[in-house]
Backbone as numpy.savetxt, mean C-alpha at the origin, in Angstrom:
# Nx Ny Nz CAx CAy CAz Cx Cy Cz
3.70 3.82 -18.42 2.88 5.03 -18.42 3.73 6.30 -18.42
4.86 6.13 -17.60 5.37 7.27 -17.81 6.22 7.91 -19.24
6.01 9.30 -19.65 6.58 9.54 -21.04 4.87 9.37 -21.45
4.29 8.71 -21.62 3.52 8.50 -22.40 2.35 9.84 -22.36
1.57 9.86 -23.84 0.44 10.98 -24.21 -1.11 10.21 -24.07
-1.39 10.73 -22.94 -2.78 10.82 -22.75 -3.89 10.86 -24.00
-4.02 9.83 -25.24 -4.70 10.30 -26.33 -6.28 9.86 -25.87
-6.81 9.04 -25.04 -8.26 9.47 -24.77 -8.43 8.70 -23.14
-9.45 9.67 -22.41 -9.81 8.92 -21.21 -11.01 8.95 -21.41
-11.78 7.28 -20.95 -12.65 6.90 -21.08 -13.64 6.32 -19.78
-14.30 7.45 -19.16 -15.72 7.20 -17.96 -16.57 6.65 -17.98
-16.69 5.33 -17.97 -17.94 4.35 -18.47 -19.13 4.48 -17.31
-18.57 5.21 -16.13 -19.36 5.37 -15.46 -19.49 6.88 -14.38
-20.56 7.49 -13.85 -20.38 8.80 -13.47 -19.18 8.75 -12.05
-19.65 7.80 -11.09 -18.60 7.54 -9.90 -18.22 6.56 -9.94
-17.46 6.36 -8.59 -17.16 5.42 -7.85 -17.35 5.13 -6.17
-16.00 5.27 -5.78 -16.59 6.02 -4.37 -17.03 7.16 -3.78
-16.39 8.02 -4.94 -16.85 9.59 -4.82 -17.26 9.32 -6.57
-18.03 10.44 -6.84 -18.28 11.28 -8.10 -16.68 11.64 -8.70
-16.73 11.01 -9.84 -15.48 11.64 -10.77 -15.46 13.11 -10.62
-14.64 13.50 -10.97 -14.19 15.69 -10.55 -14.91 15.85 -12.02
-15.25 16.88 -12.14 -16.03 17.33 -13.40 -14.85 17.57 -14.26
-15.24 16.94 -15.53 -14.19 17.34 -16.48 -12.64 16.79 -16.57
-12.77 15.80 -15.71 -11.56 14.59 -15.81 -11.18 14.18 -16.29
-12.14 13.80 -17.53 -11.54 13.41 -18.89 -10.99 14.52 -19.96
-11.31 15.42 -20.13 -10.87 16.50 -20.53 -9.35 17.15 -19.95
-8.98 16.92 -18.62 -8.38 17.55 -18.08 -7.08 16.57 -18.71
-7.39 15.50 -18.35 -6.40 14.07 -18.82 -6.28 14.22 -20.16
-6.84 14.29 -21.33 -6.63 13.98 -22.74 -5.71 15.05 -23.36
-4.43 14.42 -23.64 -3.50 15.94 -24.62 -2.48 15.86 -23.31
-2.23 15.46 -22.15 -1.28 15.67 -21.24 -0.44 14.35 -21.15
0.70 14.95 -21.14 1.88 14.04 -21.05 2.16 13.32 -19.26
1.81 12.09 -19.20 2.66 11.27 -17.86 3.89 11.85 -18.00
4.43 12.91 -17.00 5.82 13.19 -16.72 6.33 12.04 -15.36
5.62 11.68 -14.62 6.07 10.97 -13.19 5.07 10.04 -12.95
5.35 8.88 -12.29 4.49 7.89 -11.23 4.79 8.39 -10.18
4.09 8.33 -8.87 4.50 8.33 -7.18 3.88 7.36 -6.58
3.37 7.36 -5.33 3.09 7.07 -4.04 2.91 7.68 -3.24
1.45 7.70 -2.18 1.83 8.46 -0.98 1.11 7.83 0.06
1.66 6.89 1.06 0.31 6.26 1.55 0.37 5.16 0.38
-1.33 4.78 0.95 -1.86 4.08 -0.33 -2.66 4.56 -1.45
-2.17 6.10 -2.05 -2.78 6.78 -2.78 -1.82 6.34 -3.86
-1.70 6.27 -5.10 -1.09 6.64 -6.43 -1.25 7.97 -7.37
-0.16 8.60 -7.35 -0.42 9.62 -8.23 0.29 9.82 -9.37
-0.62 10.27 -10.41 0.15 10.30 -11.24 0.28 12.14 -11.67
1.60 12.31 -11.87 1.93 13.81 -12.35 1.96 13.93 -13.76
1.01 15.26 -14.09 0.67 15.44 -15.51 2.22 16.86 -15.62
2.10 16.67 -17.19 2.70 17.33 -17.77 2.31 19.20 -17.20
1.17 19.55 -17.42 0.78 20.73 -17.37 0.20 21.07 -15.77
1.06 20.44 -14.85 1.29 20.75 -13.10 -0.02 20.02 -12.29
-0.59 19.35 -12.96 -1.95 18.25 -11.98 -1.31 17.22 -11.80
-2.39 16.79 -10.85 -1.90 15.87 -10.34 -3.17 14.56 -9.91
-3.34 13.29 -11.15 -4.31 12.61 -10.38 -3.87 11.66 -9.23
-4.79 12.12 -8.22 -4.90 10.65 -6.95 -5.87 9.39 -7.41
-4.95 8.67 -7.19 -6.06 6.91 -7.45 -5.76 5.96 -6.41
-6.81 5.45 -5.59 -6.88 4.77 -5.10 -7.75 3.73 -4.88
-7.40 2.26 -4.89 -7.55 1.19 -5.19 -8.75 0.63 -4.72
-9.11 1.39 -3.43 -10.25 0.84 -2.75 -9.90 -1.06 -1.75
-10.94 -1.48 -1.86 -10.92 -3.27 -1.44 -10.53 -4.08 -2.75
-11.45 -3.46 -3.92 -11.24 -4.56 -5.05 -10.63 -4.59 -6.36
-9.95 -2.70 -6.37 -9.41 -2.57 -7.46 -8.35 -2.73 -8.21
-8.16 -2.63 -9.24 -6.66 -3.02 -9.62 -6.68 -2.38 -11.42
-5.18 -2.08 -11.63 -5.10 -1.87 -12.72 -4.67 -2.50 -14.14
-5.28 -2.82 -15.13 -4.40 -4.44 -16.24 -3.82 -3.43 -17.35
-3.28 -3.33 -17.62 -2.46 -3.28 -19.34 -2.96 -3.95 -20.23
-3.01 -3.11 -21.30 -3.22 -4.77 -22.79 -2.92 -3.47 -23.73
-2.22 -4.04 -24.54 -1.55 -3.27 -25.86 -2.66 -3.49 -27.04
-2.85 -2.25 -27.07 -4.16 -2.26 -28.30 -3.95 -3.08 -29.57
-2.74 -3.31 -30.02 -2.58 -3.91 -31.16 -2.64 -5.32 -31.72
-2.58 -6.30 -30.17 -2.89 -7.24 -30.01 -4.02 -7.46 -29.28
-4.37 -6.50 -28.17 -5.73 -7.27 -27.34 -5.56 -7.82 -26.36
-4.04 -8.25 -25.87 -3.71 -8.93 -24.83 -2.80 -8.04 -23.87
-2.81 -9.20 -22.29 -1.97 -8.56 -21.49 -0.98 -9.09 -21.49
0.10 -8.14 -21.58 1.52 -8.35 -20.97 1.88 -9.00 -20.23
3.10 -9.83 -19.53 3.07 -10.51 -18.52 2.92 -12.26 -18.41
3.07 -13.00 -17.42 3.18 -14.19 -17.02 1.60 -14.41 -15.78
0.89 -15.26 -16.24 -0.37 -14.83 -15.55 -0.47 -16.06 -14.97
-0.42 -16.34 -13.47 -1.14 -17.31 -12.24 -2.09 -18.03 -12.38
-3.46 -16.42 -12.62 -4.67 -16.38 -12.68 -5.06 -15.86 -14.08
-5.82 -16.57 -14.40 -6.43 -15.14 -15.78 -6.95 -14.54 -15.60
-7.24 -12.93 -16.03 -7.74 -12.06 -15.70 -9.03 -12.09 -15.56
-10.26 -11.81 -15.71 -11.08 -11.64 -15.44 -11.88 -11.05 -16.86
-12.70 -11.74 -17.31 -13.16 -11.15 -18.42 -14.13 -10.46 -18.79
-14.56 -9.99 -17.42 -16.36 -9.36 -16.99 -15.82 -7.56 -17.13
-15.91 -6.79 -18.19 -16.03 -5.78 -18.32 -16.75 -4.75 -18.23
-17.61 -5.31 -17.15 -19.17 -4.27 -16.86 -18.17 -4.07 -15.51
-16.99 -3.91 -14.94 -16.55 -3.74 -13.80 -15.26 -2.69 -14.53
-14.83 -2.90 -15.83 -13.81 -1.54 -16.32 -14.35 -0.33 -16.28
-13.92 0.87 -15.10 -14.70 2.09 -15.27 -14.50 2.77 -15.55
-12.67 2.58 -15.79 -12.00 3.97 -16.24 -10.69 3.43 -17.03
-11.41 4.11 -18.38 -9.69 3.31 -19.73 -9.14 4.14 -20.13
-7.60 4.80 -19.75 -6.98 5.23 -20.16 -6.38 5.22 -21.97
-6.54 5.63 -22.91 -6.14 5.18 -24.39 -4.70 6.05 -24.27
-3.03 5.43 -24.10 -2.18 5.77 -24.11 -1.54 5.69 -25.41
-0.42 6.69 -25.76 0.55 6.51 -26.81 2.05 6.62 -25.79
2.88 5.47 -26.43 3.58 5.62 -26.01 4.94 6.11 -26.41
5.79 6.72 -25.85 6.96 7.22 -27.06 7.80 6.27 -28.07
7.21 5.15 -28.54 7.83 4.61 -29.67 6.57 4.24 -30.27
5.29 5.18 -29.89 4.41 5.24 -30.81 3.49 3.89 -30.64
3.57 2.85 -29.70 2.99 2.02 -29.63 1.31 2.37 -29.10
0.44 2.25 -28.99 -0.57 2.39 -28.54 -1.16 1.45 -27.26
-1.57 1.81 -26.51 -1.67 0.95 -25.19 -2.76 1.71 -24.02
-3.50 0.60 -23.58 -4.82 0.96 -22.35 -4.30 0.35 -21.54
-4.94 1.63 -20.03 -4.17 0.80 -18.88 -5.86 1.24 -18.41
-6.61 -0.18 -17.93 -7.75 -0.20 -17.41 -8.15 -0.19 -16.06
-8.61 0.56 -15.41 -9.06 0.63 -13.87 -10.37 -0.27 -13.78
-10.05 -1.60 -12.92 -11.47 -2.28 -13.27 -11.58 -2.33 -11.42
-12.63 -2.46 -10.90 -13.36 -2.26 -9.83 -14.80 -2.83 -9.35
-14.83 -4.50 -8.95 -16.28 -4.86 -8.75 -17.08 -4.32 -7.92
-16.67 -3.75 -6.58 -17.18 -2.99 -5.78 -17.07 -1.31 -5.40
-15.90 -0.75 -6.40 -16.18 0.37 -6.88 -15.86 0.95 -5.47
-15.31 0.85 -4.73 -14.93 1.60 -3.11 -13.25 2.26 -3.19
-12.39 2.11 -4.87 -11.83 2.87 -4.87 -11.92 4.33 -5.93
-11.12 5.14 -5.83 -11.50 6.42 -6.72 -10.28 7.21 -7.59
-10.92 8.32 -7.94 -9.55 8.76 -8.60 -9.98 10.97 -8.29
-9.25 11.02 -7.87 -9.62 12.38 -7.96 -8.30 13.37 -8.29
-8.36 14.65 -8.65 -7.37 15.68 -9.44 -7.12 16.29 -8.33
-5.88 17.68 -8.59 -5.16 17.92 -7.96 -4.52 19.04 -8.42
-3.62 20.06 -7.90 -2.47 20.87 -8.54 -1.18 20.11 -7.89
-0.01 20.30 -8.30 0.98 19.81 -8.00 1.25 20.92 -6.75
1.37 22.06 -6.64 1.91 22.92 -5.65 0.85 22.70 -4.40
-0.34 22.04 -4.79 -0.96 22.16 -3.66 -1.37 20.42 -3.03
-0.68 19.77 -3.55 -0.92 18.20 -3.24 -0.20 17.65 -1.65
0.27 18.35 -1.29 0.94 17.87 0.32 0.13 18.62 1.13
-0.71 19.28 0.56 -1.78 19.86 2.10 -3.17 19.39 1.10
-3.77 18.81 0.21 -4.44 17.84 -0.18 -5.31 17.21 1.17
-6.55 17.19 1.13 -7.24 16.92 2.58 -7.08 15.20 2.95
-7.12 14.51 1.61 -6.32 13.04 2.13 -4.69 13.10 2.51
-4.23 13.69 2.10 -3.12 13.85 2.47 -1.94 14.60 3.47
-2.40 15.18 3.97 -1.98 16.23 4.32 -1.79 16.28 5.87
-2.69 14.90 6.68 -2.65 14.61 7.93 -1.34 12.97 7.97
-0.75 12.56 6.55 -0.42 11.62 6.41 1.19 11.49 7.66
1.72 10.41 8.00 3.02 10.28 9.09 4.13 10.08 8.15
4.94 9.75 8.36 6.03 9.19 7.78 6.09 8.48 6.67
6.52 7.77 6.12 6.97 6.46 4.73 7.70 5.44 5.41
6.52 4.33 5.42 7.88 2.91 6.02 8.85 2.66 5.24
8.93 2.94 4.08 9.74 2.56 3.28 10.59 3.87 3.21
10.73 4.98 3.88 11.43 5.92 3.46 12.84 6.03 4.28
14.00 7.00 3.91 15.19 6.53 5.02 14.90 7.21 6.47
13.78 7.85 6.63 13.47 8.73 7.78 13.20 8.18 8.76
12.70 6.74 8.53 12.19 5.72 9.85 13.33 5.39 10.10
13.83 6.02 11.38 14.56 4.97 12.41 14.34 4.72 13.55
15.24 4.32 13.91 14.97 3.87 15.83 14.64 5.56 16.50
15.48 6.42 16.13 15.12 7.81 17.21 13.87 8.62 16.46
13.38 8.18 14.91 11.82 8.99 14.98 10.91 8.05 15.63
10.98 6.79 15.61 9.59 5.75 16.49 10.04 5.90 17.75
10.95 6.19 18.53 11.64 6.52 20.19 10.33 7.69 19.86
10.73 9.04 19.57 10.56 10.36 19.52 8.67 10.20 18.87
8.36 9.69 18.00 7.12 9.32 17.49 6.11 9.09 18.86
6.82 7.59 19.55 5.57 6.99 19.95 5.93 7.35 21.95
6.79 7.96 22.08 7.23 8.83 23.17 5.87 8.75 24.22
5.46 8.60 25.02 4.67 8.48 26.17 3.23 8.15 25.34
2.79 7.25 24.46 1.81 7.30 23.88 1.29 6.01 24.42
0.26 5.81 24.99 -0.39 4.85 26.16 -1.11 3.86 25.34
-1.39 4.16 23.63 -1.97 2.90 23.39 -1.13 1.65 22.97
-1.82 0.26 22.96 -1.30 -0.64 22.34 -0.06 -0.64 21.42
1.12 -1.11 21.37 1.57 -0.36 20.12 1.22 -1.15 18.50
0.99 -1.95 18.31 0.18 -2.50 17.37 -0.75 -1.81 16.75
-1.48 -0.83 17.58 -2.34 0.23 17.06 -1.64 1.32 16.69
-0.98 2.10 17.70 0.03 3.24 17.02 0.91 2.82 16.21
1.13 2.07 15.53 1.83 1.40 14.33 0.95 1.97 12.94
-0.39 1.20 13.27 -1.52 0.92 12.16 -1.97 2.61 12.25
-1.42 3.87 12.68 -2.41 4.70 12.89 -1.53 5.59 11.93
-2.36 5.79 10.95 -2.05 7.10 9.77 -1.37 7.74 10.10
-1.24 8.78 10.82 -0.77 9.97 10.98 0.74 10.04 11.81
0.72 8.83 12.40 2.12 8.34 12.43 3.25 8.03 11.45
2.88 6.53 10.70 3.34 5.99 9.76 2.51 5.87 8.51
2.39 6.56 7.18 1.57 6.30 6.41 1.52 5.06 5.34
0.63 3.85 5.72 0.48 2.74 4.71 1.01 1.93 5.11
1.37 1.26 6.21 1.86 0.26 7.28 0.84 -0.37 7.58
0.17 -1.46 6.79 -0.62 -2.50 7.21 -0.67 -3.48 7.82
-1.76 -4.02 8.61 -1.95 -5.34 9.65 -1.36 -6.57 9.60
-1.32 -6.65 8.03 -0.08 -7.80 7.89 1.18 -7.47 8.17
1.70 -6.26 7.84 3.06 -5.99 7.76 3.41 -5.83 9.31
2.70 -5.08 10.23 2.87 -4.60 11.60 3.04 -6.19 12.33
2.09 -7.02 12.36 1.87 -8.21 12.53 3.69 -8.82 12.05
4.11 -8.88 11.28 5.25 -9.69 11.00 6.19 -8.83 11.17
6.22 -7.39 11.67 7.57 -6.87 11.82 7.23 -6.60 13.49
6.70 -6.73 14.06 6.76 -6.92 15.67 7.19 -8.65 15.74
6.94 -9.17 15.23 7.16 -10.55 15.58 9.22 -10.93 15.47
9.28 -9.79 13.82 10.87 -10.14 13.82 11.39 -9.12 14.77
11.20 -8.05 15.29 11.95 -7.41 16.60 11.48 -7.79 17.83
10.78 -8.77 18.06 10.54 -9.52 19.20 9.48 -8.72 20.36
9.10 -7.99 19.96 8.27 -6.82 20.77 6.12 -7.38 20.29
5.80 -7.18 21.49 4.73 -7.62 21.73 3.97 -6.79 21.34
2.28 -6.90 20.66 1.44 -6.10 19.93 0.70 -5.52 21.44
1.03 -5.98 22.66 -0.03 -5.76 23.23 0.96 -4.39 24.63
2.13 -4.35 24.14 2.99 -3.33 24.98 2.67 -2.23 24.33
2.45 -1.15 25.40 2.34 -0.09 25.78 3.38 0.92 24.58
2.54 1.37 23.83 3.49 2.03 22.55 4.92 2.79 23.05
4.41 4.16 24.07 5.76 4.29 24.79 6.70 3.61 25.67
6.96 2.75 25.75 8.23 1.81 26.26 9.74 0.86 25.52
8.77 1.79 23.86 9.62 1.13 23.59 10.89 2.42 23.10
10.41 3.60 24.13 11.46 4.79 23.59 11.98 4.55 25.18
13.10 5.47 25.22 13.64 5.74 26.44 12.99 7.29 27.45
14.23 8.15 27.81 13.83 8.87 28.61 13.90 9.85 27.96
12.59 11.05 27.81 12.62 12.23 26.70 12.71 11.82 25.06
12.18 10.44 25.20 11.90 9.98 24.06 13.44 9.56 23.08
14.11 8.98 23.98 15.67 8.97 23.28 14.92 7.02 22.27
15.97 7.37 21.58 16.33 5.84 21.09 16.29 4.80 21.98
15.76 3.43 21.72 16.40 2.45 22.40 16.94 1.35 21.36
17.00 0.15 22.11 17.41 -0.97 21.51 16.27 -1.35 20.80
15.10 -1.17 21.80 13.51 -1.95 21.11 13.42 -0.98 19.90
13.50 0.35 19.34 13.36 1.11 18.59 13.98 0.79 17.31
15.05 0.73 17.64 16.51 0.26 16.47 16.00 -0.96 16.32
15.40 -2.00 17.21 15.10 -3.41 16.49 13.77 -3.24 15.42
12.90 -2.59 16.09 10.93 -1.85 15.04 11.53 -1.45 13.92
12.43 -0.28 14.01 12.98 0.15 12.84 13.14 -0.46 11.81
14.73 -1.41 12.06 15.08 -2.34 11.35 14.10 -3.27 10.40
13.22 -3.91 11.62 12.61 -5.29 10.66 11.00 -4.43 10.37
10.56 -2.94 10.30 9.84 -2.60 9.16 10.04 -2.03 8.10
11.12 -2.08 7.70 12.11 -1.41 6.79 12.27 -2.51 6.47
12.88 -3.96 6.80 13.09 -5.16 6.14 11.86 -6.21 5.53
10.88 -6.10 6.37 9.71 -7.09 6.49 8.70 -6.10 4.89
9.06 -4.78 4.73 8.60 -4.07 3.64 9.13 -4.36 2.41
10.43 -4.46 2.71 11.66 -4.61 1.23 11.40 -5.95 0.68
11.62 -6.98 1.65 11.26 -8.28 1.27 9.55 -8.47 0.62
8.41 -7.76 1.01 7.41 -7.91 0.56 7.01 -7.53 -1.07
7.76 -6.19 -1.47 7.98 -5.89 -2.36 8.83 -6.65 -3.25
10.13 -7.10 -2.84 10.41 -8.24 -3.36 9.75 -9.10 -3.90
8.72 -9.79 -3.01 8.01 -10.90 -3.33 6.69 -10.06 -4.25
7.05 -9.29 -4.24 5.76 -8.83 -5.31 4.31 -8.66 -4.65
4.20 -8.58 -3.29 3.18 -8.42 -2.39 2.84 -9.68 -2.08
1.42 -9.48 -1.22 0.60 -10.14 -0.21 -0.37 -10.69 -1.14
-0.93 -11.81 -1.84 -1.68 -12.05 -2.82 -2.77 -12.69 -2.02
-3.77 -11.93 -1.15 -4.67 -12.87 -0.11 -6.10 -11.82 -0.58
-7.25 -13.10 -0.74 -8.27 -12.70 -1.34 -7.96 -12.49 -3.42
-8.42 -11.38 -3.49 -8.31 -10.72 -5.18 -7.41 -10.08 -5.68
-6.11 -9.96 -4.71 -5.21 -8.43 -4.93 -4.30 -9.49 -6.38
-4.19 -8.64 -6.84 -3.34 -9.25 -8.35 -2.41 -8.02 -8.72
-1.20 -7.89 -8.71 0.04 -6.96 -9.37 -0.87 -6.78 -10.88
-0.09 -5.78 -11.73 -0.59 -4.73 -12.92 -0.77 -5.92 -14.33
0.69 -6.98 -13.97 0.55 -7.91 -14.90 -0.74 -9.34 -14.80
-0.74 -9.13 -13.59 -1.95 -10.12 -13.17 -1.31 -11.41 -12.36
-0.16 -11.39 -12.20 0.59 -11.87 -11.67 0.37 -11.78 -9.84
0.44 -12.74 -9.32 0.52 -13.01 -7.73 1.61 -12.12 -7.45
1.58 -11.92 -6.09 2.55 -11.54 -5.39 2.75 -13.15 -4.25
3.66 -13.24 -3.52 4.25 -14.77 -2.85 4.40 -14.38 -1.39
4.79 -13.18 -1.22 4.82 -13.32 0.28 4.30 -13.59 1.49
3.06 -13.86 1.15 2.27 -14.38 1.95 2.59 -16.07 2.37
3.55 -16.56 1.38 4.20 -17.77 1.63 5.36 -17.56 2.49
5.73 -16.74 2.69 6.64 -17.05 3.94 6.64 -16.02 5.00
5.15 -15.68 5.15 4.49 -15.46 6.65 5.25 -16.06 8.29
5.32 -15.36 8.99 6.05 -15.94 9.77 5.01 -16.07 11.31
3.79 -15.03 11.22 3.24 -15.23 12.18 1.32 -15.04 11.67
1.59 -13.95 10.91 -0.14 -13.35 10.42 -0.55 -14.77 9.62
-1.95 -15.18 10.45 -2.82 -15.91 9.97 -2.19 -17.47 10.25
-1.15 -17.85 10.66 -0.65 -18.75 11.04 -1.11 -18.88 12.66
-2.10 -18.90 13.17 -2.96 -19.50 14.28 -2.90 -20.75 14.73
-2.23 -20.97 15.53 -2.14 -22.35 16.32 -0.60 -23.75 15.83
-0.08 -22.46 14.75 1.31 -23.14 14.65 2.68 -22.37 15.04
3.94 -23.75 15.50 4.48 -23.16 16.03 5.55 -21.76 15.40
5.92 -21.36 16.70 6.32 -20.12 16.19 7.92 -20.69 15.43
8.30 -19.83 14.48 9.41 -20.03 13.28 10.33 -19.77 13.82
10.53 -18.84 15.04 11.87 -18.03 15.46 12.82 -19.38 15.71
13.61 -19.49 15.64 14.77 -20.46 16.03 15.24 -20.58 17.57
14.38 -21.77 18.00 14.72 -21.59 19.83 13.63 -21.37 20.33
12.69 -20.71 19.16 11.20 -20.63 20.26 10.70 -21.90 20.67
9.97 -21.89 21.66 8.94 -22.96 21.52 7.47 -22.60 21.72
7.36 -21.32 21.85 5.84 -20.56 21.53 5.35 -21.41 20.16
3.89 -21.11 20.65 2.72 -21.09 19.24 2.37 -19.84 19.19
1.65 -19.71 17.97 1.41 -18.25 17.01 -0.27 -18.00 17.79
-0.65 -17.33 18.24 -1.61 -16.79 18.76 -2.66 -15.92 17.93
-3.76 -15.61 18.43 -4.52 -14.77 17.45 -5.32 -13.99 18.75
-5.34 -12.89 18.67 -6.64 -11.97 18.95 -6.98 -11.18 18.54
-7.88 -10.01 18.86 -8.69 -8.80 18.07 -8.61 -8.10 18.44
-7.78 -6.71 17.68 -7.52 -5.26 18.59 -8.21 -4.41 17.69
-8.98 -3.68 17.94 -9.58 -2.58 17.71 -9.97 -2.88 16.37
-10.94 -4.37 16.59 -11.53 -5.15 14.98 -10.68 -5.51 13.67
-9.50 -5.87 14.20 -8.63 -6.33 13.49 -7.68 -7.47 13.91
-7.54 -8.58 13.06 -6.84 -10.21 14.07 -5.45 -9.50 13.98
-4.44 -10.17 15.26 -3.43 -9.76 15.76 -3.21 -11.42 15.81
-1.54 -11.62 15.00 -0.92 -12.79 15.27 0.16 -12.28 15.55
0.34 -13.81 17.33 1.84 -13.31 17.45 1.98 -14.48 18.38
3.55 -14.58 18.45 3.94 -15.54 19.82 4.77 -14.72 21.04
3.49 -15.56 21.80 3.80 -14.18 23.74 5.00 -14.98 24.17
5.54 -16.21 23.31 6.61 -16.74 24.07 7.91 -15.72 23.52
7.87 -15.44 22.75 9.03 -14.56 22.51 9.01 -13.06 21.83
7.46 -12.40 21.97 7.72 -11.13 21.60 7.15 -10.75 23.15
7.90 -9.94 23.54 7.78 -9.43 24.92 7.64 -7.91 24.92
């Protein structure tokens, strides 16, 4: 997508989770993809002439490729795609700079994700955005911003993990398997794991570490492929195969030396796996 000319956008339908922005398609057609991003779990894409669309995926969405000239998708496919097109709501008609022609389709059975516009100068105070925390994946997470972050903060830390405005896009699976590899318990007290005036500790430098690692490796594996989620090619993601604690209920724990089992409970309507024999 990126480089590429916007030659038609196509609204098969008025919304989604919100109402399309008036004139979306218009705004899109004739503008050059200068950039992809990320923010959170938003996607944006940066137009040539300073906009900026937000898309987000919702529960069921996802995006496929297929090169107009053949009809097909790109890629090594698990699963086959899905051939029910009363769920494509939004078709991008791309050119690409060697002139190839190519649709990248937003298909959506339950329609709970969206896409909305933007200016570029004004997208970091953006009302989804703009309350967002940190990037797990960014070099800013270390042991002395989660010391300094979660500093006398009395809830669970499993929850101040999962909470936006802390860390942005750090999900239940991921929190779940990176407390398990720094050995720290979902059910301790978020501030304890800083020191005094919120200094660094050891527990900090260990959180740090393995959500910064437990992220890299996921991406690696091409994601979490549980339920419908399918990568752009249609392709699985694997990491969910070497889970070490999430959803693994009643087996033993992996750590080397443990002899805990993997546990399950419910914090604030969400399952929590872990072993109390060795995350403390």
């Amino acid at each position: 997508m990126e480089g590429s000319l916007v030659r038609k956008m196509e609204l098969r339908r008025a919304d989604l989770r919100f109402p399309f922005p008036s004139g979306l398609a218009q705004s899109l057609e004739g503008r050059t993809i200068i950039a992809l991003s990320r923010r959170a779990k938003y996607l944006l894409m940066h137009l040539d002439n300073g906009q900026v669309l937000i898309s987000h995926l919702g529960m069921s969405g996802s995006f496929r490729v297929e090169w107009d000239d053949i009809g097909v998708l790109p890629g090594a496919f698990h699963h086959e795609r899905s051939k029910n097109t009363l769920h494509d709501h939004a078709v991008m008609r791309l050119v690409q700079n060697d002139g190839k022609h190519v649709s990248v389709i937003y298909n959506d059975p339950r329609r709970f994700g969206f896409m909305l516009l933007t200016n570029e100068a004004e997208l970091n105070q953006h009302p989804l955005l703009r309350n967002l925390g940190v990037e797990p994946t960014g070099n800013m997470l270390d042991g002395a911003l989660l010391a300094k972050m979660l500093y006398e903060k009395r809830a669970p830390l499993k929850a101040a993990l999962l909470d936006q405005k802390l860390i942005a896009g750090l999900g239940n699976i991921y929190v779940c398997e990176a407390l398990w590899r720094a050995g720290l318990s979902p059910l301790r007290i978020a501030g304890t794991i800083a020191g005094k005036q919120g200094r660094p500790t050891a527990r900090s430098e260990r959180l740090a570490i393995a959500i910064r690692a437990v992220i890299a490796d996921a991406i690696a594996a091409g994601g979490s492929s549980l339920r419908d989620y399918r990568q752009a090619d249609g392709s699985l993601g694997y990491f969910q195969h070497t889970f070490n604690v999430y959803d693994r209920e009643g087996h033993a724990c992996a750590k080397p030396g443990c002899t805990g089992t993997v546990r399950r409970i419910v914090q604030a309507g969400r399952s929590t796996f872990y072993c109390a024999t060795c995350q403390k």
